[in-house]
DSSP file (Angstrom, degrees, kcal/mol; ACC not computed):
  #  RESIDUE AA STRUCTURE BP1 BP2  ACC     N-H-->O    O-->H-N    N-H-->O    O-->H-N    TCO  KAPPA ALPHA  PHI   PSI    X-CA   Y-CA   Z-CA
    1    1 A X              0   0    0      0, 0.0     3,-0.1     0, 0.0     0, 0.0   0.000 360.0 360.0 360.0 120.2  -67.8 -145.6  -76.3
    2    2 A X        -     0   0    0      1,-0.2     2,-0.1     2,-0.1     3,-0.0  -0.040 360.0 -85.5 -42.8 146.6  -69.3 -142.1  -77.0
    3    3 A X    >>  -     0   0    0      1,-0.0     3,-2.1    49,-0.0     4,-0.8  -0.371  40.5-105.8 -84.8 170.1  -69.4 -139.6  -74.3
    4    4 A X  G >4 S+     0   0    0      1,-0.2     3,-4.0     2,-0.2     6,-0.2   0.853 121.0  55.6 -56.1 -58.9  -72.7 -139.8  -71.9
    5    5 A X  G >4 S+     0   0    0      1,-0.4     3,-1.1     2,-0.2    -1,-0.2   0.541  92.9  67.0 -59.3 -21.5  -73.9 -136.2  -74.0
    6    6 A X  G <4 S+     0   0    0     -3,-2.1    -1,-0.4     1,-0.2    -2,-0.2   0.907 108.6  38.4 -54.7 -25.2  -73.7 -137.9  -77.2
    7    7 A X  G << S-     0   0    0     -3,-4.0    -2,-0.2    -4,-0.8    -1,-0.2   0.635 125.5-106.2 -93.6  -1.0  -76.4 -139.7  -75.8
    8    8 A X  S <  S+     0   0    0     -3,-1.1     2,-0.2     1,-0.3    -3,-0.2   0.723  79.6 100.2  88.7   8.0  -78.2 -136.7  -74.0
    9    9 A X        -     0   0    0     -5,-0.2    -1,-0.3    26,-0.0     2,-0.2  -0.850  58.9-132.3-130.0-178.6  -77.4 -137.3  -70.8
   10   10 A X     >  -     0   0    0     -2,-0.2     4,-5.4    -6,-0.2     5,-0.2  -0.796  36.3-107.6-115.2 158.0  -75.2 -136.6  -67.6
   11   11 A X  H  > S+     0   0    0      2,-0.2     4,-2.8    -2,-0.2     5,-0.3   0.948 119.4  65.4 -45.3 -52.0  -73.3 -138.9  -65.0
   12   12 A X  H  > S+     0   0    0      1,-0.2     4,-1.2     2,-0.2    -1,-0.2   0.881 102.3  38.4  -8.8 -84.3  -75.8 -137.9  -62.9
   13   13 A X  H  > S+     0   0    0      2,-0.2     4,-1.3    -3,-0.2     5,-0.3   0.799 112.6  65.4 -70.0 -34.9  -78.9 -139.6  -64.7
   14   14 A X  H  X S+     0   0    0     -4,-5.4     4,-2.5     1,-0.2     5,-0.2   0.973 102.6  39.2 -72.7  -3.0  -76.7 -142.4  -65.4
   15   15 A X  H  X S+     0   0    0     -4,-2.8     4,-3.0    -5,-0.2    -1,-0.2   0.898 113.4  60.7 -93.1 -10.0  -76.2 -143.3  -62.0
   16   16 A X  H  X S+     0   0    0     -4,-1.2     4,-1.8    -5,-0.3    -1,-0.2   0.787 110.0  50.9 -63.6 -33.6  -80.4 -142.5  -61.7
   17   17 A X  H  < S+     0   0    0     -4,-1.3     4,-0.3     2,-0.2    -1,-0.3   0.778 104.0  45.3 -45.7 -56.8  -80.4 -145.0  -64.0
   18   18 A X  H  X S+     0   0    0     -4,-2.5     4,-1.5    -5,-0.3     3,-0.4   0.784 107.5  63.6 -74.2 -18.2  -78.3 -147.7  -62.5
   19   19 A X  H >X S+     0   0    0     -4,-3.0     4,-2.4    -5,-0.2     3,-1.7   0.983 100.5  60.8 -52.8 -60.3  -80.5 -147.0  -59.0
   20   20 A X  H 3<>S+     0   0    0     -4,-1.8     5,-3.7     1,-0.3    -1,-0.2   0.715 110.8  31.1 -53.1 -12.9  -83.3 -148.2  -61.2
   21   21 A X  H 345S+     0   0    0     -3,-0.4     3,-0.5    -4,-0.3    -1,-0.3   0.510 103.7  69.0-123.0  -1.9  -82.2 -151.4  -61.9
   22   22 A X  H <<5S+     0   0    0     -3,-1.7    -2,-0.2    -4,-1.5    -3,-0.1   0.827 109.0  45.2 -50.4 -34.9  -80.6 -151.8  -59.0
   23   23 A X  T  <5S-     0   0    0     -4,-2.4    -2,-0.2    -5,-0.2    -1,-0.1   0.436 132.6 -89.5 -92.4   4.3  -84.4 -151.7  -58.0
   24   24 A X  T   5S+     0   0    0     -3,-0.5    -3,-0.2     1,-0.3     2,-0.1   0.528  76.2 142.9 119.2 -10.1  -85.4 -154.0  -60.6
   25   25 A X      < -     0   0    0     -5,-3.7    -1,-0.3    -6,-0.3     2,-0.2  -0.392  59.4-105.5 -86.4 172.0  -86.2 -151.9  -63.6
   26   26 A X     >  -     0   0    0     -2,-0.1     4,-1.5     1,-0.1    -1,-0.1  -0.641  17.1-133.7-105.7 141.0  -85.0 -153.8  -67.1
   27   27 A X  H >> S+     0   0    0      2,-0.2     4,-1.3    -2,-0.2     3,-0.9   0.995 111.8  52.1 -63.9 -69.7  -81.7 -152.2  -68.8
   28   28 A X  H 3> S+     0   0    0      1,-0.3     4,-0.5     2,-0.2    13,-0.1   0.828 110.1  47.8 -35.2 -89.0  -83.7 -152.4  -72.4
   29   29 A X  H >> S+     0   0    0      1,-0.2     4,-2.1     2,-0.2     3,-1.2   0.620 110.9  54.1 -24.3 -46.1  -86.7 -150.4  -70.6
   30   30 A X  H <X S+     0   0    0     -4,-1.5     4,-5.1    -3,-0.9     5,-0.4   0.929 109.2  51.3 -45.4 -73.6  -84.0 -147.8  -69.1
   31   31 A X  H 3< S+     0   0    0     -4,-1.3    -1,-0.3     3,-0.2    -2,-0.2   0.339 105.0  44.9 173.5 127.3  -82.9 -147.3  -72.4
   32   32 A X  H XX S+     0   0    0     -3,-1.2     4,-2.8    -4,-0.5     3,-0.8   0.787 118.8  47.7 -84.9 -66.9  -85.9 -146.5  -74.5
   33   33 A X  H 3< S+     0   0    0     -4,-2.1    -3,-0.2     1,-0.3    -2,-0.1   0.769 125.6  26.8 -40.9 -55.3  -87.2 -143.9  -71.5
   34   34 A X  T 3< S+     0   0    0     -4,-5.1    -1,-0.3     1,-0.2    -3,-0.2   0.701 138.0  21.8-105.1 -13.2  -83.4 -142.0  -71.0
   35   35 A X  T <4 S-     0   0    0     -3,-0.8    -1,-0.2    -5,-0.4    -2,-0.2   0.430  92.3-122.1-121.9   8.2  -82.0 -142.4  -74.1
   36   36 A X     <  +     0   0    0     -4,-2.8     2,-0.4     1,-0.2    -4,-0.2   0.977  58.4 144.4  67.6  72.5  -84.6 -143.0  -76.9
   37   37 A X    >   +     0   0    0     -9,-0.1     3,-1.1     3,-0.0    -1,-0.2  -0.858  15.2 166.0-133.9  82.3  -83.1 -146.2  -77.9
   38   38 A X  T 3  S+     0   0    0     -2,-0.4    -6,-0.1     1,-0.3    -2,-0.0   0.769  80.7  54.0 -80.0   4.2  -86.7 -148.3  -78.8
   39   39 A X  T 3  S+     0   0    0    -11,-0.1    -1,-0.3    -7,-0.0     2,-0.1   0.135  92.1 127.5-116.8  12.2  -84.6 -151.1  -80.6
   40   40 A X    <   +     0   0    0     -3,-1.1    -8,-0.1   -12,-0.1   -11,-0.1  -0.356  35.2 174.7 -84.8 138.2  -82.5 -151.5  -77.3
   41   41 A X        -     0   0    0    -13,-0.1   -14,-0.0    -2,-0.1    -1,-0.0  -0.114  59.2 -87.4-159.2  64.5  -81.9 -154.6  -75.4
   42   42 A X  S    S+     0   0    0      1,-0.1     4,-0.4   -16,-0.0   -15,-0.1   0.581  98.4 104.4  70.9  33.7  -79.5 -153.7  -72.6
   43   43 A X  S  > S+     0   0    0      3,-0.1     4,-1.9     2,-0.1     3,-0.4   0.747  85.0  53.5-118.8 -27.8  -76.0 -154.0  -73.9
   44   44 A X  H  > S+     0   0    0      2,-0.2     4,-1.5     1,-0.2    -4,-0.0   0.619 105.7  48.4 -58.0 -31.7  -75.9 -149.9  -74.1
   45   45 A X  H  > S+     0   0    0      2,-0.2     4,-2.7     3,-0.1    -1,-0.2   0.833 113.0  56.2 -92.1 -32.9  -76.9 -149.2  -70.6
   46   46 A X  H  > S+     0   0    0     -3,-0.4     4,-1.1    -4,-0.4    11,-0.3   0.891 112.0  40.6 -60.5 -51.0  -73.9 -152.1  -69.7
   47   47 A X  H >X S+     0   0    0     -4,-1.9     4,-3.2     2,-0.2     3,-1.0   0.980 110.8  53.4 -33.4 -74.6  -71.5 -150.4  -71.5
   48   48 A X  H 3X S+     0   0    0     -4,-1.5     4,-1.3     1,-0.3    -2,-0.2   0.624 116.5  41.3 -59.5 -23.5  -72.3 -146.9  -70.4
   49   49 A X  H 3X>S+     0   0    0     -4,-2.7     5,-2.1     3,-0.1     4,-1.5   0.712 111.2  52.7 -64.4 -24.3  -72.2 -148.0  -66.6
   50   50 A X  H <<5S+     0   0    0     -4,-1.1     4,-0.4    -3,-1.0    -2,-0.2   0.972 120.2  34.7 -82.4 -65.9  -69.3 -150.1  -66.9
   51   51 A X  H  <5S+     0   0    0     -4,-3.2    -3,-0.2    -5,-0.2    -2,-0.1   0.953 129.9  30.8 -33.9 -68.2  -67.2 -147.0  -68.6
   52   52 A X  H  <5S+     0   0    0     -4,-1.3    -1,-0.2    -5,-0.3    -2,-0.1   0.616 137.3  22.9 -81.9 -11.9  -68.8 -143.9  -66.8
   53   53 A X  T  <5S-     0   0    0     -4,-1.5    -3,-0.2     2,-0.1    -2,-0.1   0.816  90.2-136.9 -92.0 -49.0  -69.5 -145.7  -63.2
   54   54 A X      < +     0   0    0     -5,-2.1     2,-0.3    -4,-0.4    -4,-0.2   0.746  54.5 139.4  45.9  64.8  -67.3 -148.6  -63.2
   55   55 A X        -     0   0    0     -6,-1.3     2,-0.2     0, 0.0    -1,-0.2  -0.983  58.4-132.3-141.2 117.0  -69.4 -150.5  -62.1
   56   56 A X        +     0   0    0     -2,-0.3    -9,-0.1     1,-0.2   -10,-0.1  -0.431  33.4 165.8 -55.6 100.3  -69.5 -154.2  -63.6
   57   57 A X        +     0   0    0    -11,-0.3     2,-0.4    -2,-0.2    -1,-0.2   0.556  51.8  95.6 -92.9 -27.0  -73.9 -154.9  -64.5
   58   58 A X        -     0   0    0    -12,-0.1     2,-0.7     1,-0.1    -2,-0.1  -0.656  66.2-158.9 -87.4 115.1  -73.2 -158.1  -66.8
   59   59 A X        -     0   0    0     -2,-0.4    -1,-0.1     1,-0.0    -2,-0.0  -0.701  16.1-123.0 -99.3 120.1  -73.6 -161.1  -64.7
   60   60 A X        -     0   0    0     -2,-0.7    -1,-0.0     4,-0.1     3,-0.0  -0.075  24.7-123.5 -64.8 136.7  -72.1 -164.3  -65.5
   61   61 A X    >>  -     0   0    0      1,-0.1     4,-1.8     2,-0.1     3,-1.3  -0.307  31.2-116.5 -65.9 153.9  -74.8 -167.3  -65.7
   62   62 A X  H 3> S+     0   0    0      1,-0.2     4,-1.0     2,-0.2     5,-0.4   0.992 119.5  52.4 -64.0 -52.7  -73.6 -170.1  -63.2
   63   63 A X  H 3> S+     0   0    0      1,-0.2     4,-1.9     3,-0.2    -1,-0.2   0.681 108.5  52.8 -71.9   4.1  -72.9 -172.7  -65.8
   64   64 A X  H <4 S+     0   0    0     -3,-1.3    -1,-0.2     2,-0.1    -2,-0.2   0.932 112.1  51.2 -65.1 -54.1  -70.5 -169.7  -67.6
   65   65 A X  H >X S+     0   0    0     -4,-1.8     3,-7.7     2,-0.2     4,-0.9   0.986 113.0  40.6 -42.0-104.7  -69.0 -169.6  -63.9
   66   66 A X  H 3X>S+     0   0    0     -4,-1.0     4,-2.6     1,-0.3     5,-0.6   0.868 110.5  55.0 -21.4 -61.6  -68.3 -173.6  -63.6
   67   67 A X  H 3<5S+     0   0    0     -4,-1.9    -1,-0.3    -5,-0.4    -2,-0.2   0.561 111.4  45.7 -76.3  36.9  -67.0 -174.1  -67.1
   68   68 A X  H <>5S+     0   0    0     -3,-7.7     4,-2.9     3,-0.1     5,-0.3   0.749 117.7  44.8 -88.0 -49.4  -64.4 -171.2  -66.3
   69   69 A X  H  X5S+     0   0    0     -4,-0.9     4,-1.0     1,-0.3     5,-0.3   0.768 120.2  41.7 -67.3 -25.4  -63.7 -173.1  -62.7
   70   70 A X  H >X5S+     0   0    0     -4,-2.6     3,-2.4    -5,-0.4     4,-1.9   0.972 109.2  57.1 -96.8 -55.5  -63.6 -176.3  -64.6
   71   71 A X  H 3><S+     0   0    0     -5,-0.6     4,-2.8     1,-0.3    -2,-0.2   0.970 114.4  45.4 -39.8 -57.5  -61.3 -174.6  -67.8
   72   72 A X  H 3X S+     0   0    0     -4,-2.9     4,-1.2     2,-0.2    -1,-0.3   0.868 110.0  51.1 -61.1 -27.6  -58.7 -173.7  -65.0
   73   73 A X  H <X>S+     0   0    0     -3,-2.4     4,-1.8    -4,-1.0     5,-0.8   0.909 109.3  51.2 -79.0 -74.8  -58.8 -177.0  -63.3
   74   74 A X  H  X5S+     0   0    0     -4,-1.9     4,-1.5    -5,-0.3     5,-0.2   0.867 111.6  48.5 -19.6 -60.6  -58.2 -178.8  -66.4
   75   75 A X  H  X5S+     0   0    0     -4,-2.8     4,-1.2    -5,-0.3    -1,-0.3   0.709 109.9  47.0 -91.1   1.7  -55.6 -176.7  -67.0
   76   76 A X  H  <5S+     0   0    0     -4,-1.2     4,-0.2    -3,-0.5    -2,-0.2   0.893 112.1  54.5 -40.6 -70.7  -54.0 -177.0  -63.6
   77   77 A X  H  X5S+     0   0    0     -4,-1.8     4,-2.0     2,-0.2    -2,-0.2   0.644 108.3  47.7 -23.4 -56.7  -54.4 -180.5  -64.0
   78   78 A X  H  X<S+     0   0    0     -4,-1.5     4,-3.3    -5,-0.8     3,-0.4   0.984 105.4  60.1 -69.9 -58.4  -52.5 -180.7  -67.6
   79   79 A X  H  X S+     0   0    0     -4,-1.2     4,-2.6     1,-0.2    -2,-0.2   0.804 103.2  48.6 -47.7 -40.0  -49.9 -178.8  -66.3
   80   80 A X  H  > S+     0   0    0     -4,-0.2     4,-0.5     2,-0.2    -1,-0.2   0.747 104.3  58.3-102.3  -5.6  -49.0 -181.6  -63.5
   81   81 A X  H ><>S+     0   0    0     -4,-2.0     5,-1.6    -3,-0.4     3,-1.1   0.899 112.1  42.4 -66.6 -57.7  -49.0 -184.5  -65.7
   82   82 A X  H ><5S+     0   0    0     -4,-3.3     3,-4.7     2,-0.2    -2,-0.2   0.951 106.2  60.4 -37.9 -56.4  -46.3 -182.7  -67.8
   83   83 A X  H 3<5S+     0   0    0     -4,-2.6    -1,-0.2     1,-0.4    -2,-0.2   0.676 109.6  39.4 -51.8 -24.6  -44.8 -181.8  -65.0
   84   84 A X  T <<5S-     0   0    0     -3,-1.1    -1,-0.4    -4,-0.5    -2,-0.2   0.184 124.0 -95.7 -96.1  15.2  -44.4 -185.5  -64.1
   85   85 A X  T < 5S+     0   0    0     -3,-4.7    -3,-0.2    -4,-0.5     2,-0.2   0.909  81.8 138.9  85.1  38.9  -43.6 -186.5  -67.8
   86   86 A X      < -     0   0    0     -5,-1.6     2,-0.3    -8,-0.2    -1,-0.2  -0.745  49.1-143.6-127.2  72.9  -46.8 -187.4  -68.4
   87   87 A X    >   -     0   0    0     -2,-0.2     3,-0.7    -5,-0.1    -9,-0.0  -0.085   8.2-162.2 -26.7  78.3  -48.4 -186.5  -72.0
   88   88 A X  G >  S+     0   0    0     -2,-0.3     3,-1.0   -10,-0.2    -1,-0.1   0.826  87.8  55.4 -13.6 -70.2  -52.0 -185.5  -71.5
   89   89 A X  G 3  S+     0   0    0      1,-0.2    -1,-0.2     2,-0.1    -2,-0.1   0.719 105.9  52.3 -46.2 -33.3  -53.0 -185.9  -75.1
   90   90 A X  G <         0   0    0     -3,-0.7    -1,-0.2     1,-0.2    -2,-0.1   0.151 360.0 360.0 -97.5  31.6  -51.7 -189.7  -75.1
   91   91 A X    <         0   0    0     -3,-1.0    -1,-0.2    -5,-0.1    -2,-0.1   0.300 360.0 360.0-115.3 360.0  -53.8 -190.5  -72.0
């Protein structure tokens, strides 16, 4: 990740930047306006908070959420059939 001045800007406007979508304004919109990005569709503004803020903007979708809770259970799960001598795969 390039520092914020490669892009033209300061920590400053970036955090004027995450206020604004804190309030609702669209990462993509953000930026074409503060960095002259017109092909943009928010993965640049995620980065450049997550680096310079550190502060996390990519939210995980609920069913992303579940199959992690479920991927762990599962493997909980696997893990105490071995432990009783119990071969998952052959069940």
């Amino acid at each position: 990740m390039n520092d914020l001045s490669d892009y033209g800007i300061d920590e400053a406007t970036l955090r004027r930047m995450y206020d604004e979508w804190c309030q609702g304004a669209k990462k993509s919109e953000l930026e074409r306006r503060y960095l002259g990005k017109p092909e943009s569709h928010g993965a640049l503004f995620t980065g450049l908070v997550r680096n310079h803020l550190g502060i996390e903007t990519q939210r995980r979708s609920p069913q992303a959420a579940r199959l992690a809770e479920l991927t762990e259970e599962n493997a909980r799960l696997r893990d105490l059939l071995e432990s009783h001598g119990i071969d998952p795969a052959g069940l």
